[in-house]
TORKOL-4160 file (C-alpha; in steps of 0.2 Angstrom, whole numbers, padded with zeros to 4 digits, m for minus):
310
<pt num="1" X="m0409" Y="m0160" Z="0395"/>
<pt num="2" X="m0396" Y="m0146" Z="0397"/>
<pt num="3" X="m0387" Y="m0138" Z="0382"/>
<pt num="4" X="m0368" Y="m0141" Z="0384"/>
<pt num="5" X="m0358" Y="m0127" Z="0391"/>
<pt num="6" X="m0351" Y="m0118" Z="0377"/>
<pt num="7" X="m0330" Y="m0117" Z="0381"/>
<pt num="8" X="m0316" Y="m0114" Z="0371"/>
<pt num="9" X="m0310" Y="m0133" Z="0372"/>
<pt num="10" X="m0328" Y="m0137" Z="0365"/>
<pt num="11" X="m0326" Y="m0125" Z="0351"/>
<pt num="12" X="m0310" Y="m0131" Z="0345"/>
<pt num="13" X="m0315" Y="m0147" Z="0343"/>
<pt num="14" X="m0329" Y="m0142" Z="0332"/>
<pt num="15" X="m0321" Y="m0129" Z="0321"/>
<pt num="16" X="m0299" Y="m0129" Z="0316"/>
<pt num="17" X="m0292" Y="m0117" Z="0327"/>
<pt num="18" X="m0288" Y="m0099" Z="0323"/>
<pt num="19" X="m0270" Y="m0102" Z="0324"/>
<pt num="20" X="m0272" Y="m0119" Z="0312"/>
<pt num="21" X="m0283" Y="m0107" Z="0297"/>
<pt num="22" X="m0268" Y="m0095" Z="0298"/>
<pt num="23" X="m0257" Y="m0107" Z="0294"/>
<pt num="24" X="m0266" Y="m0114" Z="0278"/>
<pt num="25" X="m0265" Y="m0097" Z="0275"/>
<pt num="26" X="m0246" Y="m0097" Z="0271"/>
<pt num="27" X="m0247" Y="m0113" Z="0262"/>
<pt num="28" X="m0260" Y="m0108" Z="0250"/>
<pt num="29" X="m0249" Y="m0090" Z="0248"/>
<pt num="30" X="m0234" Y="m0102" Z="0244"/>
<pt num="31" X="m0244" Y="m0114" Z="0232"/>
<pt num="32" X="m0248" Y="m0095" Z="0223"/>
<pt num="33" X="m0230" Y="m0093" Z="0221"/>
<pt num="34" X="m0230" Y="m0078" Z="0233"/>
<pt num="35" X="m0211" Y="m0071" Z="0235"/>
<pt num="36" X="m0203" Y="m0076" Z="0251"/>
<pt num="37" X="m0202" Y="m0059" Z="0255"/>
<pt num="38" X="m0219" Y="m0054" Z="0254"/>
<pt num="39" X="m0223" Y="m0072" Z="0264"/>
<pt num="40" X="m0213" Y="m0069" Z="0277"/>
<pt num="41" X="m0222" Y="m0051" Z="0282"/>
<pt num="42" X="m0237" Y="m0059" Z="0280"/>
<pt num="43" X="m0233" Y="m0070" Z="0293"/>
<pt num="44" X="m0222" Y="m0060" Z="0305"/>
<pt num="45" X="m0240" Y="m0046" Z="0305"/>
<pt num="46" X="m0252" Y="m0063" Z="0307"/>
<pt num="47" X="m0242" Y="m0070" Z="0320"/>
<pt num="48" X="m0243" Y="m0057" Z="0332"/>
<pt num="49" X="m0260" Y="m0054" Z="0330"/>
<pt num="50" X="m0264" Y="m0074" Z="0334"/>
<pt num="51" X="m0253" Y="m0071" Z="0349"/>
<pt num="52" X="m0263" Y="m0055" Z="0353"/>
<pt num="53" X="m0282" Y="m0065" Z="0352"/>
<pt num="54" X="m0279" Y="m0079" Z="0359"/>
<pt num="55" X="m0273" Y="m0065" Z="0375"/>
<pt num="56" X="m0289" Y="m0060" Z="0374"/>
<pt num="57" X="m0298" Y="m0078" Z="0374"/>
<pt num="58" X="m0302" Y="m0079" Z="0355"/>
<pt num="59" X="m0295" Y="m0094" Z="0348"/>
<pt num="60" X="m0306" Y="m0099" Z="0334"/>
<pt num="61" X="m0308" Y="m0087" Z="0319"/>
<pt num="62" X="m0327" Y="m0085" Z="0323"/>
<pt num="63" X="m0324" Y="m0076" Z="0339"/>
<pt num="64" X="m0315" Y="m0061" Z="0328"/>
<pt num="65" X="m0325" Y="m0045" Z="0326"/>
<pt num="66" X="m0322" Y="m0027" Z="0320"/>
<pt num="67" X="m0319" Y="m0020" Z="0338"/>
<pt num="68" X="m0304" Y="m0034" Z="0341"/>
<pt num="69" X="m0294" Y="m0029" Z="0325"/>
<pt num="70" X="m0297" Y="m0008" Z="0330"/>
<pt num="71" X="m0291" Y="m0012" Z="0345"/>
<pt num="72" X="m0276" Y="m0023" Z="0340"/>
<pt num="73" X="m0273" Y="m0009" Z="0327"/>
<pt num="74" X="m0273" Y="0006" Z="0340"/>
<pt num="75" X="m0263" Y="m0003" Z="0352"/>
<pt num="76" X="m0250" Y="m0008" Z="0337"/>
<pt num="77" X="m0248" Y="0012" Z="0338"/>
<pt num="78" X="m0249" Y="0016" Z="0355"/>
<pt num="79" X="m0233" Y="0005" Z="0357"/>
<pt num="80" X="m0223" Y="0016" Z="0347"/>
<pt num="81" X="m0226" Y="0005" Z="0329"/>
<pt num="82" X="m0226" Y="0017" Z="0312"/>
<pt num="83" X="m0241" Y="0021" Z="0303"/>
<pt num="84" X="m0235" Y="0012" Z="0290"/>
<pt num="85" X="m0231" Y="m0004" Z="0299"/>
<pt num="86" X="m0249" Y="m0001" Z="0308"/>
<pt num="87" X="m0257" Y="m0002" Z="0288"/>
<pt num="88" X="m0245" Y="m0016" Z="0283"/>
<pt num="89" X="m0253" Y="m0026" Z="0297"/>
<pt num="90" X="m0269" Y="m0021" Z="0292"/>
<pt num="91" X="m0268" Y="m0027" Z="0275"/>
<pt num="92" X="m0260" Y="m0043" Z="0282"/>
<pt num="93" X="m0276" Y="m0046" Z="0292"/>
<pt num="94" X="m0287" Y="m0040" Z="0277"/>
<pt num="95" X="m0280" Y="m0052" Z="0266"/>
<pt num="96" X="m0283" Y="m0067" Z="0279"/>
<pt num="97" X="m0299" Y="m0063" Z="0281"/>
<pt num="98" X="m0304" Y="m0062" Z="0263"/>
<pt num="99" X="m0293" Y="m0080" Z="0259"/>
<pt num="100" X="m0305" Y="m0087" Z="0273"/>
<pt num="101" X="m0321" Y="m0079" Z="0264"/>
<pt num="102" X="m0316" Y="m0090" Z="0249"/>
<pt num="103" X="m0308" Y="m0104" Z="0255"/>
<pt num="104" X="m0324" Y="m0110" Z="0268"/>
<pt num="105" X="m0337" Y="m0102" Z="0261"/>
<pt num="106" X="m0345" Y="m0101" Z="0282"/>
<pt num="107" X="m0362" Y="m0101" Z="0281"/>
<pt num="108" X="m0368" Y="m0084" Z="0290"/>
<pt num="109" X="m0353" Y="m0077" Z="0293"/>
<pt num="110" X="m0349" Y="m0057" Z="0288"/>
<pt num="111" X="m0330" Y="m0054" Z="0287"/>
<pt num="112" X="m0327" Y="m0042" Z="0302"/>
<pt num="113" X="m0313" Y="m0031" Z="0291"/>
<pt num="114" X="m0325" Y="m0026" Z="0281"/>
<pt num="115" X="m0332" Y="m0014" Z="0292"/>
<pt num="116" X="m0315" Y="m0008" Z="0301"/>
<pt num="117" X="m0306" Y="0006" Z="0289"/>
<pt num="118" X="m0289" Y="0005" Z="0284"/>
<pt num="119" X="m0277" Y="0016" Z="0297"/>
<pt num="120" X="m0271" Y="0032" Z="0287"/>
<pt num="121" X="m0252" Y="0034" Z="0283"/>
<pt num="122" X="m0245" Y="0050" Z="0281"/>
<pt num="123" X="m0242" Y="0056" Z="0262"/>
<pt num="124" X="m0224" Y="0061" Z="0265"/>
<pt num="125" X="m0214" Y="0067" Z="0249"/>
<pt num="126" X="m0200" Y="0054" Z="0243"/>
<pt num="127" X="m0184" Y="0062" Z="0242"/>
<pt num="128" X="m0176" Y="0058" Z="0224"/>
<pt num="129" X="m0159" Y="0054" Z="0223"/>
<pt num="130" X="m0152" Y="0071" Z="0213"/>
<pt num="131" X="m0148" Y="0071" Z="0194"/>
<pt num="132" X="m0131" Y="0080" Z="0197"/>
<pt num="133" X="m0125" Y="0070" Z="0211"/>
<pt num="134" X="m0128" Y="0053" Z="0203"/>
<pt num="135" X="m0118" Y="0062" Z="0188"/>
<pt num="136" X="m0104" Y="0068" Z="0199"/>
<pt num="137" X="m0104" Y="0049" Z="0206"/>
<pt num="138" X="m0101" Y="0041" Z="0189"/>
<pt num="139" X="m0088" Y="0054" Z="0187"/>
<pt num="140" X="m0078" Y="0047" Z="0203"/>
<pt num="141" X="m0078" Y="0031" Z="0195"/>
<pt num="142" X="m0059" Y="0026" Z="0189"/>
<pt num="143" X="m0055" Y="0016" Z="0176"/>
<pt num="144" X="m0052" Y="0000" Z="0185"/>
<pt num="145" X="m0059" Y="m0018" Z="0183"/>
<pt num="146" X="m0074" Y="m0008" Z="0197"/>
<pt num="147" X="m0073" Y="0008" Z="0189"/>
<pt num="148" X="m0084" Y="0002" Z="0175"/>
<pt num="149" X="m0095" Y="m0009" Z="0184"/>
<pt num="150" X="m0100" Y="0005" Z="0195"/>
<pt num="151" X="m0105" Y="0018" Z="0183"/>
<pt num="152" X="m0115" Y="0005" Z="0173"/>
<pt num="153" X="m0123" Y="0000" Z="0189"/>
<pt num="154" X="m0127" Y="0022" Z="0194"/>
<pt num="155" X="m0133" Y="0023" Z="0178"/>
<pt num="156" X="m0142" Y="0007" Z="0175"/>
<pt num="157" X="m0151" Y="0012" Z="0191"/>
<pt num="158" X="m0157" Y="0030" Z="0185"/>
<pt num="159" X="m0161" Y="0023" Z="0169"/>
<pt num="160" X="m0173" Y="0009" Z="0173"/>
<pt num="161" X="m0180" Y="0014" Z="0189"/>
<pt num="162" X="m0175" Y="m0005" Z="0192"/>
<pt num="163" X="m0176" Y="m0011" Z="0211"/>
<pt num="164" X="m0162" Y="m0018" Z="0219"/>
<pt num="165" X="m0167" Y="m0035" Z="0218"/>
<pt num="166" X="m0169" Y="m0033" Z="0203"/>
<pt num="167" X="m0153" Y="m0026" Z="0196"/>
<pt num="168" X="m0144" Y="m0038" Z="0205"/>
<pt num="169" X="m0153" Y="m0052" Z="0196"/>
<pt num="170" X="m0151" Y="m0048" Z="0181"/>
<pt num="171" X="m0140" Y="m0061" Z="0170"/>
<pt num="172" X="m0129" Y="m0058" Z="0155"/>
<pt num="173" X="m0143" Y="m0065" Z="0146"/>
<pt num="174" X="m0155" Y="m0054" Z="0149"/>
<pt num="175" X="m0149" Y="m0036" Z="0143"/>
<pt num="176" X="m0149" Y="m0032" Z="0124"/>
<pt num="177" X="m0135" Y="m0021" Z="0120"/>
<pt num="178" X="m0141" Y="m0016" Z="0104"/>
<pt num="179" X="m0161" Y="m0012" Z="0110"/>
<pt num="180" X="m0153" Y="m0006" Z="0126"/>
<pt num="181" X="m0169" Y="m0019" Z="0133"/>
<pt num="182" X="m0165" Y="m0027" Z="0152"/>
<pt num="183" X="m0179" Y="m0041" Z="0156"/>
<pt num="184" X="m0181" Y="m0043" Z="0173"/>
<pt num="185" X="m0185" Y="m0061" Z="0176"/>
<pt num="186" X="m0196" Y="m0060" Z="0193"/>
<pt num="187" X="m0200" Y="m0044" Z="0200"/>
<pt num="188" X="m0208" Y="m0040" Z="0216"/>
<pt num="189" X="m0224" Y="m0053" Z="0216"/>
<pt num="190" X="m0214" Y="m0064" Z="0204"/>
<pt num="191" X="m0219" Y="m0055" Z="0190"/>
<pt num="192" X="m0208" Y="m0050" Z="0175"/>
<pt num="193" X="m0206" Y="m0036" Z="0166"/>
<pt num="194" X="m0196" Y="m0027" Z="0151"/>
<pt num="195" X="m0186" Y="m0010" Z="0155"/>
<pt num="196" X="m0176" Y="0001" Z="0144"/>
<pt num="197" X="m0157" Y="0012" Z="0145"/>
<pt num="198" X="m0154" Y="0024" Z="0132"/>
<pt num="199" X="m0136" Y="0025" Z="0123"/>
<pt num="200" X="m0128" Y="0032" Z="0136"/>
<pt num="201" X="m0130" Y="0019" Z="0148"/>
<pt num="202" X="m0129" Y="0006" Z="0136"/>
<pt num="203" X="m0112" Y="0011" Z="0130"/>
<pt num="204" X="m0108" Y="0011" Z="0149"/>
<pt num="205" X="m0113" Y="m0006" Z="0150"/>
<pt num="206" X="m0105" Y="m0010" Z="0135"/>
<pt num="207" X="m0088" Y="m0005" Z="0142"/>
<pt num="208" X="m0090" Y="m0013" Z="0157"/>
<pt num="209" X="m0092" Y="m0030" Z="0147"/>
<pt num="210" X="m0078" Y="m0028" Z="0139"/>
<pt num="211" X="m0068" Y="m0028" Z="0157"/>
<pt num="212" X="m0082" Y="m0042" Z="0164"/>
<pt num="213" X="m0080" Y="m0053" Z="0148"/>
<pt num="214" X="m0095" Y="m0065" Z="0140"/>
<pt num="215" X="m0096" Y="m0079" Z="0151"/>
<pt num="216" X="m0113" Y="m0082" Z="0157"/>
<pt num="217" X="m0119" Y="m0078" Z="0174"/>
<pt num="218" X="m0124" Y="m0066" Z="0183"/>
<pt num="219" X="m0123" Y="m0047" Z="0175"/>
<pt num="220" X="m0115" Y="m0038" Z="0189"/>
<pt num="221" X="m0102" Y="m0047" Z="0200"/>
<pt num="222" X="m0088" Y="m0047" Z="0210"/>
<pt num="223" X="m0069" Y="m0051" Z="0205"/>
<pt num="224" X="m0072" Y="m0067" Z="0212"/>
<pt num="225" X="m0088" Y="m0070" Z="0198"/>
<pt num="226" X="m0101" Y="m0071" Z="0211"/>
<pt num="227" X="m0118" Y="m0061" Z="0209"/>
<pt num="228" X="m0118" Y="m0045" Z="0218"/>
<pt num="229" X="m0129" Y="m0044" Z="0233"/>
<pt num="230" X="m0139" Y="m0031" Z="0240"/>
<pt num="231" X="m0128" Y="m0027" Z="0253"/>
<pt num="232" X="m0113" Y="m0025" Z="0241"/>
<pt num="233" X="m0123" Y="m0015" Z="0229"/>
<pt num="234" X="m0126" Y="m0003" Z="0245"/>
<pt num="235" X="m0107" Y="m0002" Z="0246"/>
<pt num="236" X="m0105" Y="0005" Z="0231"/>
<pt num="237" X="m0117" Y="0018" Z="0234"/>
<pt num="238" X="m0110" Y="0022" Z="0249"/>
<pt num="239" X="m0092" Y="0021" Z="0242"/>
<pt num="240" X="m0097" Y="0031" Z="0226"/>
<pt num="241" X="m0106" Y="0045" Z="0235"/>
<pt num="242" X="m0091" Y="0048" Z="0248"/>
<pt num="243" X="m0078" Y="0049" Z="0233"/>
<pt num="244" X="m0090" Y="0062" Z="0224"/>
<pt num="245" X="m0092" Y="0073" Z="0241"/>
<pt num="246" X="m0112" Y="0068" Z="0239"/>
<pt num="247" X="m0122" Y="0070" Z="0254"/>
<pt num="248" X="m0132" Y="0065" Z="0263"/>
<pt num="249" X="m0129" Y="0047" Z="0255"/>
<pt num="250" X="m0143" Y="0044" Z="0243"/>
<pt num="251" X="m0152" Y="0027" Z="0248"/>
<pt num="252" X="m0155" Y="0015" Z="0233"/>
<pt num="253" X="m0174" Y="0016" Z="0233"/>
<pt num="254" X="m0170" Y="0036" Z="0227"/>
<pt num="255" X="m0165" Y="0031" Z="0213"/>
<pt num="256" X="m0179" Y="0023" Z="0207"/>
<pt num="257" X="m0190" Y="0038" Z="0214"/>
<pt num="258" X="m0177" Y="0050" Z="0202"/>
<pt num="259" X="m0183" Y="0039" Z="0188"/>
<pt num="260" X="m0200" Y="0040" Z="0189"/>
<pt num="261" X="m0201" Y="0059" Z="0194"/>
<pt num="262" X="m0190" Y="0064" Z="0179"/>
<pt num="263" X="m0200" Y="0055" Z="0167"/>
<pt num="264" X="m0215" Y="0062" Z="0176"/>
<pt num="265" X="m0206" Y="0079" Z="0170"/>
<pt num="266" X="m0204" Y="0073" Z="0153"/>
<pt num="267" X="m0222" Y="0071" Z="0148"/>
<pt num="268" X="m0221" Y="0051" Z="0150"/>
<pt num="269" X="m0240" Y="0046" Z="0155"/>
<pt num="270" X="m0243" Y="0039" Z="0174"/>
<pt num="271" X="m0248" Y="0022" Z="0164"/>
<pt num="272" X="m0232" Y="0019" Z="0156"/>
<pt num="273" X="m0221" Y="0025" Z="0172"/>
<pt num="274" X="m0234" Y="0011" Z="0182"/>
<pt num="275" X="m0228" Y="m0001" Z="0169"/>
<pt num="276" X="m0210" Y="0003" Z="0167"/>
<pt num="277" X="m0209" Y="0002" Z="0187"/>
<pt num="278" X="m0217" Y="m0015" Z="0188"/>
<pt num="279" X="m0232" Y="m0007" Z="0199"/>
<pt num="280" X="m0249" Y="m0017" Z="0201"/>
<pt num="281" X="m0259" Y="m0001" Z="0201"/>
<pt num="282" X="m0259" Y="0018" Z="0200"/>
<pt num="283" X="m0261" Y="0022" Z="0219"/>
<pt num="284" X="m0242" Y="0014" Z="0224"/>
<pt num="285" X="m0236" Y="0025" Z="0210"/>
<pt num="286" X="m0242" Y="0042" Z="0219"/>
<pt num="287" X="m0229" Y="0042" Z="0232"/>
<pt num="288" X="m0215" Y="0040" Z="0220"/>
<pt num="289" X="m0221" Y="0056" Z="0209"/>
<pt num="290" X="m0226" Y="0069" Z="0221"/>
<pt num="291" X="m0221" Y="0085" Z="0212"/>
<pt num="292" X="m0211" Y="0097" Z="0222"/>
<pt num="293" X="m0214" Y="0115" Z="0227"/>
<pt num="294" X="m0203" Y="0120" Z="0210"/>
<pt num="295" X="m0214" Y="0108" Z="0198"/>
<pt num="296" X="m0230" Y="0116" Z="0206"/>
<pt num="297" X="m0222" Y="0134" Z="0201"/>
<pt num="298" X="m0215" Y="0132" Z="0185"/>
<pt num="299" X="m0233" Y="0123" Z="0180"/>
<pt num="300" X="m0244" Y="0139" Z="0188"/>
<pt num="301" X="m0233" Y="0150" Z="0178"/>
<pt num="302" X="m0234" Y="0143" Z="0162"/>
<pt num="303" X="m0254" Y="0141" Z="0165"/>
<pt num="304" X="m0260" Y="0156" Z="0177"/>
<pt num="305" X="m0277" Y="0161" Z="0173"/>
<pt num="306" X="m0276" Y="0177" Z="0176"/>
<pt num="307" X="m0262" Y="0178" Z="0165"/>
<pt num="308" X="m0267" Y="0168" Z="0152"/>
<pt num="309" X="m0283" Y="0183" Z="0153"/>
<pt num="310" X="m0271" Y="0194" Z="0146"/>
């Protein structure tokens, strides 16, 4: 008797369909409580690879090997996509595979990723946002009802390396104005942390409280008491920088970079600055503290061997 004829149409009706594990993908991501965010680049990056498989006649996870996702990978950057969207997609893939590794335990099967290497991404230096011109922004800031506001936020920023989702979810609650403690509630993968401003920034935000009043809510607002949202804590910026002759506008994400690179300069350990920053591991934090030419100097100096030999 004559095997059957192995087709596509046979295979999916023996195993769930690539597109089908995909999708229990994203609803096991949300069951984890994985940030909208976060679940929404996974699926734009899975998507598009699903589309790109079944083009090449692979529509059940089996049929995936390491020579498909290299070549999926090399022709993300042939079509003009960024090193960094190129790794983004990589771990996307990565973390699919893996959740399938665990989740049906197949009998036989070698997870293909593990033998393709992730695509490099340039170590470019992270421009900080500049100590003096975030001080000559506070200085711009007059005092009316968004005069205060807006310093607090500039130095709020520079003092908890906080990211902007996360400053502008703080509540009244969640800063204490004699500790100078902000607790952010749910940071970037839902988890929460503790951060610190000193008294400078406390008495900032102290003042601005005065104007905003102690009804609860959300910390930062508008005059019309609604929460502040990313796109009006960009105007600000914008707004802030342009009165102070700043240039080129400094991007929120500077800020946070100036935090960790001053403290960095300060002595603080890479641990602490991991944890103060809400960073999973060490390896993210190397971006943001990339010394510059200056910082390279000034240590050589102090420690030349030669000249320390006298």
């Amino acid at each position: 008797m004559n095997e059957p004829k192995i087709t596509h149409e046979l295979l999916k009706a023996v195993y769930p369909t690539l597109r089908r594990w995909v999708d229990g993908f994203f609803v096991s991501k949300r069951a984890q409580g994985v940030a909208a965010s976060t679940s929404e680049l996974y699926r734009k990056h899975l998507t598009r690879f699903v589309d790109y498989c079944e083009s090449r006649g692979v529509v059940v996870l089996e049929g995936i090997d390491a020579t498909l996702i290299r070549e999926y990978l090399i022709g993300l950057g042939e079509a003009g996509h960024n090193p960094g969207g190129v790794h983004m997609t990589y771990r996307a893939i990565k973390s699919f595979l893996r959740w399938y590794e665990v989740e049906a335990e197949p009998e036989g099967w070698r997870n293909p990723i593990k033998k393709v290497k992730a695509p490099k991404v340039p170590e470019e230096i992270l421009s900080p946002v500049l100590i003096p011109d975030v001080m000559r922004m506070v200085d711009a800031c007059k005092p009316t009802w968004m005069g205060p506001r807006d310093k607090a936020i500039l130095l709020t920023l520079l003092d908890t390396g906080a990211r902007a989702s996360e400053l502008t979810g703080f509540d009244l609650g969640d800063f204490d104005s004699v500790s100078g403690a902000l607790t952010i509630r749910k940071g970037k993968g839902g988890k929460g942390r503790v951060v610190f401003v000193g008294q400078r920034t406390r008495k900032a935000l102290r003042a601005y409280l005065r104007v905003r009043g102690d009804r609860p809510g959300p910390l930062f607002m508008g005059r019309d008491g609604v929460r502040l949202a990313y796109h009006g804590l960009r105007m600000i910026i914008i707004h802030r920088a342009r009165e102070a002759g700043v240039e080129p506008i400094p991007s929120l994400h500077s800020f946070r970079r100036a935090f960790a690179l001053e403290l960095l300069r300060s002595g603080v350990d890479l641990l602490t600055i991991q944890r103060l920053l809400g960073h999973s591991d060490l390896s993210i934090l190397k971006r943001y503290v990339k010394q510059t030419s200056e910082d390279l100097r000034i240590a050589h100096a102090a420690h030349s061997p030669v000249d320390r030999a006298g």
